[in-house]
C-alpha positions in Angstrom: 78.8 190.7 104.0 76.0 189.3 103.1 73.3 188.2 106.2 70.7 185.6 105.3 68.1 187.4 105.8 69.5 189.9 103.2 70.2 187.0 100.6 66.2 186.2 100.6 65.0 189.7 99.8 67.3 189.5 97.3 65.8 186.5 95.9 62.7 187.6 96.7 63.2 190.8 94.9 64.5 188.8 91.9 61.7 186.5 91.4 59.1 189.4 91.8 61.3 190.8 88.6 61.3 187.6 86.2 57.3 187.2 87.2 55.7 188.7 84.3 53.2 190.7 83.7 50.2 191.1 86.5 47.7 191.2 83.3 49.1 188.0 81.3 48.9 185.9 84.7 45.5 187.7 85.4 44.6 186.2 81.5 45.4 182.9 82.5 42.8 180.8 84.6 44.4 179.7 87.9 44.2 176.0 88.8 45.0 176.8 92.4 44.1 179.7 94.5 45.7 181.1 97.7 43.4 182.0 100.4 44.4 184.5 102.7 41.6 184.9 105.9 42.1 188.1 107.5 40.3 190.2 109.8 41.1 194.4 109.4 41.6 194.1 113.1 44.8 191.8 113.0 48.2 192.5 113.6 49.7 189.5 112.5 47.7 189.8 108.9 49.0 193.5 108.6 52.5 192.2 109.3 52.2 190.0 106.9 50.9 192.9 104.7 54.2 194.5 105.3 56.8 192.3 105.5 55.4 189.7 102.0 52.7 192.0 100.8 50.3 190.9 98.0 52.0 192.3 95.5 55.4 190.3 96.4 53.4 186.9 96.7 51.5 187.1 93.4 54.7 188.0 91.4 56.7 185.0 92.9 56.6 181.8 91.4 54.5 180.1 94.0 51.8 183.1 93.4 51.7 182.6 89.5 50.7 178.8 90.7 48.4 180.0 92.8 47.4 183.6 93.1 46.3 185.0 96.3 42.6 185.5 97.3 42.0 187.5 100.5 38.9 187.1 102.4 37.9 189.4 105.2 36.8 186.8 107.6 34.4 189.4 109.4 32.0 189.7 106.5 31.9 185.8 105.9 33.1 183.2 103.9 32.1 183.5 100.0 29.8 180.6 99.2 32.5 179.2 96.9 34.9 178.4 99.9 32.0 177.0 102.4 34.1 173.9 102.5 36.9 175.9 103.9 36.1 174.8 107.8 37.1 174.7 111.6 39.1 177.5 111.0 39.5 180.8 114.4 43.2 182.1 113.9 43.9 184.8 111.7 45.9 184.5 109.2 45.3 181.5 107.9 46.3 180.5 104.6 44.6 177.9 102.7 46.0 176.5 99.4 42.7 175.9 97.4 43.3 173.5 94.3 40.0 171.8 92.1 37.7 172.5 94.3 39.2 171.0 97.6 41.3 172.0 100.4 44.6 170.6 99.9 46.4 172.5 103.0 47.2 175.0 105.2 49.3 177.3 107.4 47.9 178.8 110.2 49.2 182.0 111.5 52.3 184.0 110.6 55.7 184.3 112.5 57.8 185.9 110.0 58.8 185.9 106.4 61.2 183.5 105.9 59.6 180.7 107.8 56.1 181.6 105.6 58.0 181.2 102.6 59.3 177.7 103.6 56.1 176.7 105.3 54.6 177.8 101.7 57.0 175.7 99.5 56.2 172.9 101.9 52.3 173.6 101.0 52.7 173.8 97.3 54.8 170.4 97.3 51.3 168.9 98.1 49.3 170.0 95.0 48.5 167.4 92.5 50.6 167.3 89.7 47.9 168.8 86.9 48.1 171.5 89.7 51.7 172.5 89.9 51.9 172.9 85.9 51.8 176.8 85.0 49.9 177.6 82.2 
């Protein structure tokens, strides 16, 4: 029998495998961006390292719409995200559309709640956002 938690890896698994290629997405310019702040000190970033991983997140549907940036918070923000502010818990994830700040989710609990919390996120981009190219 089949445990929830089992049924999303599978699903997970299965939209990492209709994704693409990493090099056709990488082609494409991104109208969104998904900004992971980190620190190489934090537990709850390498958990989220482990249990969703880059690779997972930028093969799924929601990374093709937004591919994920991280930036190690310890060196700084790049001066393309100074608007990103008031910020101190690490993660946090910050769904960067045009420009602007449309949301974000702060910390990480475990995978299936990110996943919903990060459908939740994406249902907030503007609509020339949520188009794939």
């Amino acid at each position: 029998m089949q445990t929830p938690f089992n049924r999303f890896r599978t699903r997970r698994a299965l939209l990492a495998l209709g994704a693409g290629s990493v090099a056709a997405r990488g082609a494409r310019a991104a109208a969104a961006s998904f900004v992971m702040l980190e620190r190489h000190d934090c537990a709850w970033c390498r958990r989220w390292l482990r249990e969703v991983g880059e690779s997972a997140w930028n093969l799924s549907d929601l990374g093709r719409r937004a591919p994920l940036r991280r930036v190690d918070v310890a060196r700084g923000l790049p001066p393309d995200l100074g608007f990103i502010a008031n910020w101190r818990f690490t993660p946090t994830f910050v769904l960067v559309a045009q420009g602007r700040e449309i949301g974000r989710i702060i910390g990480y609990q475990a995978d299936l709640f990110f996943w919903q919390q990060a459908e939740a996120l994406f249902a907030r981009l503007p609509p020339s956002s949520r188009e794939e190219g």
